[in-house]
C-alpha positions in Angstrom: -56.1 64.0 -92.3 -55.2 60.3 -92.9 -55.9 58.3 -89.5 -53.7 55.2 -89.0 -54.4 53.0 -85.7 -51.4 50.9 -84.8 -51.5 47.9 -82.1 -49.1 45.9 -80.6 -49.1 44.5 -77.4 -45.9 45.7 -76.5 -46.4 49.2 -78.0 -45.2 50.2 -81.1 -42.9 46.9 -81.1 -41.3 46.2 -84.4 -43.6 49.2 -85.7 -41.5 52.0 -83.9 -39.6 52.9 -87.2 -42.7 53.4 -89.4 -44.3 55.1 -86.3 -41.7 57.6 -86.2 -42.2 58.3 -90.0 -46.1 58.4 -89.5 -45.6 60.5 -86.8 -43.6 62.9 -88.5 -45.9 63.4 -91.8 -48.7 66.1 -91.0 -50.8 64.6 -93.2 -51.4 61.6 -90.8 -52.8 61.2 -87.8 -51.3 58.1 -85.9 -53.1 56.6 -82.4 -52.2 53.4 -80.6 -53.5 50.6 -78.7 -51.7 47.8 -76.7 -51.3 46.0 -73.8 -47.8 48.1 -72.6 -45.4 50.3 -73.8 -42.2 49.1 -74.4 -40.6 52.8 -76.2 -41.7 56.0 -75.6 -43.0 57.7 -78.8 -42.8 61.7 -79.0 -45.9 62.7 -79.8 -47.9 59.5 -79.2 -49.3 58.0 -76.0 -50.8 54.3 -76.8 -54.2 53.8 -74.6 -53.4 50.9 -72.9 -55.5 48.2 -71.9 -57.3 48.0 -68.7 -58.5 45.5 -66.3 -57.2 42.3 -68.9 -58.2 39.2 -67.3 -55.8 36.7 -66.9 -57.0 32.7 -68.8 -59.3 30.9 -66.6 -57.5 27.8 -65.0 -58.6 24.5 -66.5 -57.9 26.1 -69.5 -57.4 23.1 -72.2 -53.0 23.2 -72.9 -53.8 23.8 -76.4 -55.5 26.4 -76.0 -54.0 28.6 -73.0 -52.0 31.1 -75.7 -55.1 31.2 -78.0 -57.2 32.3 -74.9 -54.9 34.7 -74.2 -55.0 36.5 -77.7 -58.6 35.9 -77.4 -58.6 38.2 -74.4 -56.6 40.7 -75.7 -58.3 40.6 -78.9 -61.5 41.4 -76.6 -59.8 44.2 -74.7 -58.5 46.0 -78.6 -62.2 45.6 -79.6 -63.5 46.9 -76.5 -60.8 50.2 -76.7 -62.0 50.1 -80.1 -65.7 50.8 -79.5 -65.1 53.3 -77.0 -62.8 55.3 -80.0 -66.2 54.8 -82.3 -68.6 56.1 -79.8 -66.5 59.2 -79.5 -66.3 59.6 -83.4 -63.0 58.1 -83.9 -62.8 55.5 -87.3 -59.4 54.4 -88.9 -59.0 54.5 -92.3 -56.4 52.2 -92.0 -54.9 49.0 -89.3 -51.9 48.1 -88.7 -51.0 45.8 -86.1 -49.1 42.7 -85.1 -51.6 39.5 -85.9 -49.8 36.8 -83.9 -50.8 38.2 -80.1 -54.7 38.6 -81.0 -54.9 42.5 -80.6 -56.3 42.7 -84.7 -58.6 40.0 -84.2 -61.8 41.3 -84.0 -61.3 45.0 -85.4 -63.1 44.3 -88.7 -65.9 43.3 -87.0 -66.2 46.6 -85.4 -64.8 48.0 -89.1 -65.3 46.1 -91.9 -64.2 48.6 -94.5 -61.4 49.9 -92.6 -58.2 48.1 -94.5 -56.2 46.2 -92.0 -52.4 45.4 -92.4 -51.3 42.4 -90.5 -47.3 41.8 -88.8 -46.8 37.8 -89.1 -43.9 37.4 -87.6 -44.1 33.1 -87.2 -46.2 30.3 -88.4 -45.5 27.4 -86.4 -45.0 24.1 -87.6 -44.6 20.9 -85.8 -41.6 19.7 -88.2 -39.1 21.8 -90.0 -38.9 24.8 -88.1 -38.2 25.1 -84.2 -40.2 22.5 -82.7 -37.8 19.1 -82.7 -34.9 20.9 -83.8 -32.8 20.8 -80.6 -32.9 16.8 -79.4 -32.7 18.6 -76.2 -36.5 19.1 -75.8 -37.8 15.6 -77.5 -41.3 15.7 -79.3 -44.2 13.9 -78.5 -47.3 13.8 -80.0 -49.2 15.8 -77.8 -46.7 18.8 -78.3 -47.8 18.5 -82.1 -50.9 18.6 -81.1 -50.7 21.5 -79.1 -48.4 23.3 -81.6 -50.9 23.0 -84.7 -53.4 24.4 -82.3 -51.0 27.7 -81.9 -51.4 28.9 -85.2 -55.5 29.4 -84.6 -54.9 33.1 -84.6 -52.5 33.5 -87.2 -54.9 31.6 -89.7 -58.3 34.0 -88.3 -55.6 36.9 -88.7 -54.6 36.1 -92.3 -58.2 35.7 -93.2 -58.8 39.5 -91.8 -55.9 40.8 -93.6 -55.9 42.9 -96.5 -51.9 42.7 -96.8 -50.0 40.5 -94.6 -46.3 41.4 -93.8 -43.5 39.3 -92.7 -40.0 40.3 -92.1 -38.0 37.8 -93.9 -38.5 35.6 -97.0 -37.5 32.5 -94.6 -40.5 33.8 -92.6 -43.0 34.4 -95.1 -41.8 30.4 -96.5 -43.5 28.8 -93.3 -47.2 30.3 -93.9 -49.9 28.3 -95.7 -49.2 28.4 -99.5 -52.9 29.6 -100.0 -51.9 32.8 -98.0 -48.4 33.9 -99.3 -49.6 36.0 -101.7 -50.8 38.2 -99.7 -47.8 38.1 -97.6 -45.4 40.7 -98.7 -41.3 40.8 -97.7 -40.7 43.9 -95.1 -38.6 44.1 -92.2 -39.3 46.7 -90.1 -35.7 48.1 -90.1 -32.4 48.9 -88.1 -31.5 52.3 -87.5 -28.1 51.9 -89.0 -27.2 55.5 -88.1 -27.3 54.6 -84.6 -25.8 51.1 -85.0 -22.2 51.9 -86.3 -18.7 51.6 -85.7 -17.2 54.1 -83.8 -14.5 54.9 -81.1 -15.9 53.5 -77.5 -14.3 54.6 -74.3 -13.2 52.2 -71.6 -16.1 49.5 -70.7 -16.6 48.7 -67.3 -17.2 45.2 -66.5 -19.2 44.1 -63.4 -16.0 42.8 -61.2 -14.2 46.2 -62.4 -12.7 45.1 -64.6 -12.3 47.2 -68.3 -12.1 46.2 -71.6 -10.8 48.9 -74.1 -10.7 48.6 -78.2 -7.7 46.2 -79.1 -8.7 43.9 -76.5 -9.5 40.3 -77.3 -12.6 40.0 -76.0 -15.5 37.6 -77.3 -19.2 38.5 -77.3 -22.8 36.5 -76.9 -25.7 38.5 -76.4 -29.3 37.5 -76.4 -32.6 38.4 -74.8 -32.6 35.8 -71.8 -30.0 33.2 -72.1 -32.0 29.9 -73.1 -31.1 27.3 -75.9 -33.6 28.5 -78.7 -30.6 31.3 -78.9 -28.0 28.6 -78.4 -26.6 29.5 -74.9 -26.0 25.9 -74.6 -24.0 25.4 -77.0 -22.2 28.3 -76.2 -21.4 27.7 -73.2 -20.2 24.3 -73.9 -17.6 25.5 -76.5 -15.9 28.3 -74.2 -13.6 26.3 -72.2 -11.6 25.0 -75.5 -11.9 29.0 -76.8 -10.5 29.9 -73.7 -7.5 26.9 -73.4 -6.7 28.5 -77.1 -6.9 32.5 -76.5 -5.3 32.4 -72.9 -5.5 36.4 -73.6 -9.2 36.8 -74.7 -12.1 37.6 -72.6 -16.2 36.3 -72.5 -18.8 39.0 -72.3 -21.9 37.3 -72.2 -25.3 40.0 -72.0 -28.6 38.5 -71.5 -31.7 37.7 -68.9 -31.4 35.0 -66.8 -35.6 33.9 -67.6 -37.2 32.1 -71.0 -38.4 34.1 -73.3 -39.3 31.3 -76.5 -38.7 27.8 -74.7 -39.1 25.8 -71.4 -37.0 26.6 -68.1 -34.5 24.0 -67.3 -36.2 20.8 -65.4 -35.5 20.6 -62.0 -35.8 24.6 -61.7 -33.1 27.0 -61.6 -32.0 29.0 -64.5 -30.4 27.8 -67.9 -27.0 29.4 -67.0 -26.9 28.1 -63.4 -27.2 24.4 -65.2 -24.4 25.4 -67.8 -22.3 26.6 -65.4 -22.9 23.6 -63.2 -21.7 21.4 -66.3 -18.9 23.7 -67.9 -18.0 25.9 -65.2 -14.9 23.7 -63.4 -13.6 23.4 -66.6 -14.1 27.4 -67.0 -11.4 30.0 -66.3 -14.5 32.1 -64.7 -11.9 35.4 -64.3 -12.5 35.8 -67.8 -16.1 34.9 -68.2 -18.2 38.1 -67.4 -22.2 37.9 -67.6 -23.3 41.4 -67.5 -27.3 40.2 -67.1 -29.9 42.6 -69.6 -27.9 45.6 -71.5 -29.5 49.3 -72.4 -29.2 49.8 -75.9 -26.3 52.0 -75.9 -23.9 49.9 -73.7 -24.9 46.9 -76.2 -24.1 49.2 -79.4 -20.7 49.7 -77.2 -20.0 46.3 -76.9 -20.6 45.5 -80.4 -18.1 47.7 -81.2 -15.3 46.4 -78.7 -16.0 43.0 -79.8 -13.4 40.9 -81.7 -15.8 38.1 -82.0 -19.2 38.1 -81.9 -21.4 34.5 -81.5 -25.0 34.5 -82.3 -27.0 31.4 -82.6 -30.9 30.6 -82.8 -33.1 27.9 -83.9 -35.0 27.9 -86.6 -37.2 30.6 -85.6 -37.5 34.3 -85.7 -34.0 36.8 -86.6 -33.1 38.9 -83.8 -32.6 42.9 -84.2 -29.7 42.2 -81.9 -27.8 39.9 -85.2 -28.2 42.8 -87.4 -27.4 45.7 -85.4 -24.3 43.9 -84.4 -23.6 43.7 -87.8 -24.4 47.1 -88.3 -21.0 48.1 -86.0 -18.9 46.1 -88.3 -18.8 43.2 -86.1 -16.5 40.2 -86.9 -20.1 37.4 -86.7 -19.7 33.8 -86.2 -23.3 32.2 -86.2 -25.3 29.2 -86.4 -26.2 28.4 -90.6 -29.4 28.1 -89.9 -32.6 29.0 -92.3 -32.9 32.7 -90.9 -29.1 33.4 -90.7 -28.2 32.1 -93.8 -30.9 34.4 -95.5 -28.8 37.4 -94.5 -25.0 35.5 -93.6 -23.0 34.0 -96.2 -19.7 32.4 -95.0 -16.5 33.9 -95.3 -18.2 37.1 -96.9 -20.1 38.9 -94.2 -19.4 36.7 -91.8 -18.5 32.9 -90.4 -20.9 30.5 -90.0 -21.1 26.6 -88.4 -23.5 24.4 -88.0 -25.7 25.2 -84.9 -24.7 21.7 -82.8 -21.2 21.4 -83.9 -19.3 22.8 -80.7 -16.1 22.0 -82.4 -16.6 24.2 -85.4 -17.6 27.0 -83.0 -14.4 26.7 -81.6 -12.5 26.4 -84.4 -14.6 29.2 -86.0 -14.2 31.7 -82.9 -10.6 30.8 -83.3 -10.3 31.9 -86.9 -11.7 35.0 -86.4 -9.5 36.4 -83.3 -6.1 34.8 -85.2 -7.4 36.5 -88.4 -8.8 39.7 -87.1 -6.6 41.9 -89.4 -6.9 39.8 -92.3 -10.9 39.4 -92.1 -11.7 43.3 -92.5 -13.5 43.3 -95.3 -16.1 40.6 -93.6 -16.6 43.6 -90.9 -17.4 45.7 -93.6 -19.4 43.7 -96.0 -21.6 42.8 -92.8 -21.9 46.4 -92.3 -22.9 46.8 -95.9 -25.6 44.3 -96.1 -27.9 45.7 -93.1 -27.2 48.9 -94.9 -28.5 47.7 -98.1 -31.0 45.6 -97.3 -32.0 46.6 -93.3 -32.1 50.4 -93.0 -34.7 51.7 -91.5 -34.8 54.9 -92.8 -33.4 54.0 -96.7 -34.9 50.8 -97.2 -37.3 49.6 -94.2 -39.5 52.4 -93.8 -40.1 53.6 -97.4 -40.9 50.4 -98.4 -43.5 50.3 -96.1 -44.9 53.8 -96.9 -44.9 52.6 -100.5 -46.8 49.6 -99.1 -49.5 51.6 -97.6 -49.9 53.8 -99.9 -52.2 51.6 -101.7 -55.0 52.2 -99.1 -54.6 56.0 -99.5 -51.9 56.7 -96.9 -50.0 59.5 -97.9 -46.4 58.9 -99.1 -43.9 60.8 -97.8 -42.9 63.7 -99.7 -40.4 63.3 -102.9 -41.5 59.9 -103.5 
């Protein structure tokens, strides 16, 4: 029996797919470790870590997230040694590097080969950090952003194979590293994101949206400006002046979950509503707040228009499984959009700042619907192709693994 032992803090996390598939094989034997568990596994029930202590106050600012990973890092290596002293060793790691839960595992196992998620190197210039002249940089923030990467750089010096999920991703690692960083997204089921016949969708005033409705989309985890909400928000009231028939169905948190809260307190859509809202038809701007899965997949697949926008910075699942419906996408061309979107073939793209060309671009796309088909299904397509968990995602990363003895799956 082949014994795999996957962390994440938020268990399995971006590992779920290839959990599923390791899961599944007899040949394997598959335990987890983490902090919480985000989805419920059949068959596997991570041990969780107890009793983690929160960072010490008068922590220095650069280094409250590495103390963080530190302690969790402690906690995995503590979890670990109680495994050993029942008998339990790996013969093979995997785990998510940039939260600290690998750190110290090949102390405890130094033959035991460890693959390593790297989802984000950050970089004071040329990535998130100073994009948005919102948030200006000083020199401390560099500072404390060079010291973020402490963990990543002790994690790729663990690593056996490093994996990112994008080639835009892989880009912003050390040069002396990428060759051990290899090209694997973790997948979309594209089974379960499809297009398909919805029923009536019930909005939160009552109101219900049907297929054939004109009714334009934004979805993100919280709504914050690192996925563009401001500059969402500040386009709507031309989209709306223009499509006196359409509808805004905005799904999202109202917390932070990659930059600061709004100064002055409050939350980043009180503060946009505050500045756009008089000019807003609100009757036809409906925030929904966080979305299960399957009522997202719905409203991917009621949507005439789709808007998606982000920094520099990670992709979200939620761009690619709203492709995977056949959504009509208008987003931001920038570096980890364009790596998957190219304009006017799977999709429409403006640049991330330029309200105007949002507008106009949202526009096109409910005027054009008919005519812009074949964008649905070329965006379709290339998650297929390139995204698919159980085609492309997954057996790439059995293949991967299979170089420290994990067994492939059968046929390949």
């Amino acid at each position: 029996m082949f014994r795999v032992l996957l962390l994440h803090k938020d268990f399995p996390g971006q590992f779920r797919p290839l959990a599923l598939s390791l899961l599944a094989d007899p040949r394997v034997e598959v335990r987890g470790l983490g902090q919480r568990e985000e989805w419920r596994l059949p068959g596997l029930t991570p041990q969780l870590y107890r009793d983690m202590p929160a960072v010490a106050a008068g922590t220095h600012p650069y280094l409250v997230s590495a103390a963080d990973h530190v302690i969790r890092g402690q906690c995995a290596l503590r979890d670990a040694v109680g495994m050993a002293q029942q008998g339990y060793r790996p013969d093979l790691i995997i785990g998510h590097c940039g939260f600290g839960d690998t750190l110290y595992l090949k102390d405890l196992w130094p033959d035991v080969p460890l693959v390593g998620y790297f989802e984000f190197y950050y970089h004071s210039r040329g990535a998130d950090v100073g994009f948005d002249p919102l948030f200006p940089v000083t020199l401390d923030d560099l500072a404390r952003v060079r010291t973020l990467n402490v963990v990543n750089l002790l994690g790729l010096e663990a690593a056996d194979l490093g994996v990112c999920p994008t080639e835009w991703q892989r880009s912003l690692h050390p040069a002396a590293f990428r060759d051990r960083l290899q090209v694997m997204h973790e997948g979309i089921d594209t089974d379960l994101a499809c297009p398909g016949p919805v029923p009536a969708f019930a909005l939160p005033d009552g109101t219900v949206i049907t297929q054939g409705d004109e009714v334009v989309t934004y979805v993100a985890r919280d709504l914050e400006p690192y996925r563009g909400f401001h500059v969402f928000m500040r386009a709507l009231p031309e989209i709306l002046r223009r499509r006196p028939r359409a509808r805004v169905v905005v799904a999202g948190g109202d917390g932070v979950s990659y930059g600061p809260p709004p100064a002055g307190g409050g939350t980043w859509r009180e503060h946009l509503m505050a500045e756009v809202g008089p000019a807003l038809e609100s009757s036809r701007v409906h925030f929904l707040g966080p979305l299960d899965h399957g009522r997202f997949l719905d409203l991917m697949r009621l949507s005439s228009a789709h808007v998606y926008l982000t920094y520099p910075f990670v992709l979200s699942w939620s761009m690619l499984e709203a492709m995977a419906c056949g959504v009509l996408l208008v987003a931001s061309d920038t570096p980890p959009v364009a790596e998957v979107v190219r304009d006017g073939v799977n999709g429409l793209l403006f640049p991330f700042f330029d309200t105007g060309m949002l507008v106009s671009r949202v526009v096109e796309a409910l005027d054009r619907g008919p005519a812009l088909a074949p964008l649905r299904q070329k965006a379709r397509e290339t998650v297929r192709a390139r995204f698919d968990a159980r085609t492309q995602a997954v057996p790439a990363w059995r293949q991967a693994l299979a170089r420290f003895g994990c067994p492939a799956p059968a046929g390949t």
